[in-house]
GUTOR-377286 format. One record per residue (C-alpha): residue in three letters; chain; x, y, z. Coordinates in steps of 0.5 Angstrom, whole numbers, plus 500, padded with zeros to 3 digits. Example, Ala and Ser with C-alpha at 12.3 -4.5 7.8 and 13.67 -1.06 7.14 Angstrom:
! residues 2
<rec code="ala" unit="A" xx="525" yy="491" zz="516"/>
<rec code="ser" unit="A" xx="527" yy="498" zz="514"/>
***
This chain:
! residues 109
<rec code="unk" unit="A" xx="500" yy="390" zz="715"/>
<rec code="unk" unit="A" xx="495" yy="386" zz="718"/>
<rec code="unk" unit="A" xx="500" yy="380" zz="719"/>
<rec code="unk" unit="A" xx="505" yy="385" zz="723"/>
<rec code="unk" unit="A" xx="499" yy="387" zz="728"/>
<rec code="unk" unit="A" xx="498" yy="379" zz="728"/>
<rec code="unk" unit="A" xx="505" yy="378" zz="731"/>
<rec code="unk" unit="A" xx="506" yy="384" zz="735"/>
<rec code="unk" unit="A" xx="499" yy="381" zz="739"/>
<rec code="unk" unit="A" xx="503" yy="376" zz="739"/>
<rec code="unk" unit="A" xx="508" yy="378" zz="742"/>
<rec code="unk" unit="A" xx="505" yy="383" zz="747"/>
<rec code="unk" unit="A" xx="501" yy="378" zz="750"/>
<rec code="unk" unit="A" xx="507" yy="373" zz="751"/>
<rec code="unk" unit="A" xx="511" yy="380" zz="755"/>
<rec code="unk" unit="A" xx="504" yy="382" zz="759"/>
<rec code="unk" unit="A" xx="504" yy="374" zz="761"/>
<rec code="unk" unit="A" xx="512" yy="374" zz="763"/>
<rec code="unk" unit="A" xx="510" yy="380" zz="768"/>
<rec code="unk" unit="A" xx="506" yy="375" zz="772"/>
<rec code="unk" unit="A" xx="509" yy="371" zz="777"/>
<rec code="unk" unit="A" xx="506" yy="365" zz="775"/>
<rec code="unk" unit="A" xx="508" yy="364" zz="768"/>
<rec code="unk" unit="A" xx="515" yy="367" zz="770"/>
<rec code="unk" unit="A" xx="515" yy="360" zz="774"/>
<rec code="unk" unit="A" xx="512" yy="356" zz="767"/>
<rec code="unk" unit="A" xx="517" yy="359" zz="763"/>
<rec code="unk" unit="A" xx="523" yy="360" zz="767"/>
<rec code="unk" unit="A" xx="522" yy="355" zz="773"/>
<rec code="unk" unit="A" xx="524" yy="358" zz="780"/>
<rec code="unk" unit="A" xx="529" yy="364" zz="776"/>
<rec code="unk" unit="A" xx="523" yy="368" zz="777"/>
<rec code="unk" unit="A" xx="524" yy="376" zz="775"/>
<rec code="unk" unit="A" xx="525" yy="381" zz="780"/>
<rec code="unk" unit="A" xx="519" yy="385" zz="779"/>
<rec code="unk" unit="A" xx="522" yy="392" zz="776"/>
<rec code="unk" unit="A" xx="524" yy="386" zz="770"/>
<rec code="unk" unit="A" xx="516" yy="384" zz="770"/>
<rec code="unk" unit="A" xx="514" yy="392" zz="770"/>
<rec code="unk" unit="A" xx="518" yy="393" zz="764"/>
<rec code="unk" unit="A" xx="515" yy="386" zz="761"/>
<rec code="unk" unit="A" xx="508" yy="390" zz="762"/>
<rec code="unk" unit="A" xx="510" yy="396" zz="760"/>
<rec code="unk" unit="A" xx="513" yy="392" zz="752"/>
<rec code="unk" unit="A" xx="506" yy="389" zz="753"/>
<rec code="unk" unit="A" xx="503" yy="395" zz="753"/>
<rec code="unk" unit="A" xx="508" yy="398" zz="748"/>
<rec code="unk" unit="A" xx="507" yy="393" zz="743"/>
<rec code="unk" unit="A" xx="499" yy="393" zz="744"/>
<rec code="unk" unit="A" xx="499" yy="400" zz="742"/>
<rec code="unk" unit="A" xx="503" yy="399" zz="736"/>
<rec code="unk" unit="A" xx="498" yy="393" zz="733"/>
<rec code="unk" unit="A" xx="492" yy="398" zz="734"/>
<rec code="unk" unit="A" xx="496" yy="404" zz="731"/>
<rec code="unk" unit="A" xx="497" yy="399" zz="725"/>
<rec code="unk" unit="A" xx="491" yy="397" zz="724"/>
<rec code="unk" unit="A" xx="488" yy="404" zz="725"/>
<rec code="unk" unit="A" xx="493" yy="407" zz="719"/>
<rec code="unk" unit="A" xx="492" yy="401" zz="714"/>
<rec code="unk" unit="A" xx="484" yy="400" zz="715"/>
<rec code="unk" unit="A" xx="482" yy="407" zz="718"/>
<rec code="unk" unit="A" xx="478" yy="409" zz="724"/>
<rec code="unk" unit="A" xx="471" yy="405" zz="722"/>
<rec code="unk" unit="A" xx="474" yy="398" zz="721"/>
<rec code="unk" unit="A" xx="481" yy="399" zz="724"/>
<rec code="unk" unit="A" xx="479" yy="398" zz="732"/>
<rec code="unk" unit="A" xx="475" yy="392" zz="730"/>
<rec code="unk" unit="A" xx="481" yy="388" zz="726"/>
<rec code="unk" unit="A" xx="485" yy="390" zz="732"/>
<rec code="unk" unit="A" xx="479" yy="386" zz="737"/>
<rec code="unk" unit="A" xx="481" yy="381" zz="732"/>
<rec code="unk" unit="A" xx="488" yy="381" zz="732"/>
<rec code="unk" unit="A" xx="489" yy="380" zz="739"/>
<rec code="unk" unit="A" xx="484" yy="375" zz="739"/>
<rec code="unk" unit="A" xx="487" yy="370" zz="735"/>
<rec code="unk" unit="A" xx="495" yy="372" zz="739"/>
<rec code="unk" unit="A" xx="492" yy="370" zz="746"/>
<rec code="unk" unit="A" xx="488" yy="364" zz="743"/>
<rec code="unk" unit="A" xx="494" yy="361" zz="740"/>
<rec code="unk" unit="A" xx="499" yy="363" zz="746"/>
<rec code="unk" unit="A" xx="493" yy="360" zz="751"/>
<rec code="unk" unit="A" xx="490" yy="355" zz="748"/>
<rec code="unk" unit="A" xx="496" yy="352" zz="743"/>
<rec code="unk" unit="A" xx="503" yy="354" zz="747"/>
<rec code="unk" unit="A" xx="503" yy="355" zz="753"/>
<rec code="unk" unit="A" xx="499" yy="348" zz="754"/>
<rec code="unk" unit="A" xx="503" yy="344" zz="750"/>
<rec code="unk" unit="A" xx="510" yy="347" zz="747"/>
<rec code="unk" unit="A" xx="512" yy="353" zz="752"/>
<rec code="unk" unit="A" xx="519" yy="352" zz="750"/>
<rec code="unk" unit="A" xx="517" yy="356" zz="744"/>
<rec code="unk" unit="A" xx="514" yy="361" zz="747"/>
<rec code="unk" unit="A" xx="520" yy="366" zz="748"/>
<rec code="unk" unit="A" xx="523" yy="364" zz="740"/>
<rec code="unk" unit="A" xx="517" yy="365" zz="737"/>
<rec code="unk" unit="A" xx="516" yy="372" zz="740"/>
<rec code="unk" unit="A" xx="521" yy="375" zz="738"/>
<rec code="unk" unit="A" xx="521" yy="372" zz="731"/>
<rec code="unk" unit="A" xx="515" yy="372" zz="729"/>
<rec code="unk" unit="A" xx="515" yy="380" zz="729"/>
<rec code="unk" unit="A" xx="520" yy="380" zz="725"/>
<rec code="unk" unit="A" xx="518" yy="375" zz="719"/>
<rec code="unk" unit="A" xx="511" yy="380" zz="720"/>
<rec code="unk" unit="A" xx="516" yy="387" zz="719"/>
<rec code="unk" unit="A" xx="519" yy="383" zz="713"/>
<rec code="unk" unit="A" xx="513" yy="381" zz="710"/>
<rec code="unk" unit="A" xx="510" yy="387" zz="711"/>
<rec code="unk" unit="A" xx="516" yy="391" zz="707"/>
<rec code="unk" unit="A" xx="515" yy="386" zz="701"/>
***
C-alpha cells in the first residue's frame, strides 16, 4: 500500500506541477494548456493527494498514517524536482501514469 501512496504522490505533484504555466512551457514547449485544462490538472492533483493520504491513514491508522503521508509526498516532489525535471523531463508524463499502476498491482499481489 505504502508503494501505491508513493506512486500516486508521484503522480499528483507532476499534475499540480503541469497546472502551472511555467512547466506547461517545460513540457509541452509553447502548445501550453487552456487554463480550464491547468484547473483540472489542479483538481486530479489534489484528487490524487487526497487518495494518497487516505491510503496511508487505512493502512497505518490515524497515529502514523499522516506522518507516512508527509513522507510519501516528500520522497514524490523530490524525485519529480531534483532528478526528472532537471535532467530526464521527457519522462515525466509516462512515469506518471505508469507508475500508479505498477503501485495498483503490486498492491493487489
Amino acid at each position: 500500500m505504502m508503494l501505491l501512496a508513493l506512486t500516486l504522490s508521484f503522480s499528483a505533484f507532476t499534475a499540480l506541477s503541469l497546472a502551472m504555466e511555467k512547466h506547461q512551457h517545460d513540457l509541452h514547449g509553447k502548445a501550453a494548456a487552456t487554463p480550464a485544462r491547468r484547473t483540472q490538472w489542479r483538481v486530479l492533483g489534489w484528487a490524487l493527494l487526497t487518495a494518497a493520504f487516505a491510503l496511508c491513514v487505512v493502512d497505518h491508522g490515524w497515529a502514523m498514517g499522516p506522518v507516512l503521508w508527509l513522507g510519501v509526498m516528500t520522497v514524490g516532489g523530490v524525485v519529480l524536482s531534483f532528478g526528472l525535471y532537471p535532467y530526464r523531463p521527457k519522462w515525466i508524463a509516462p512515469l506518471a501514469i505508469a507508475l500508479p499502476v505498477a503501485g495498483l498491482l503490486v498492491a493487489l499481489v
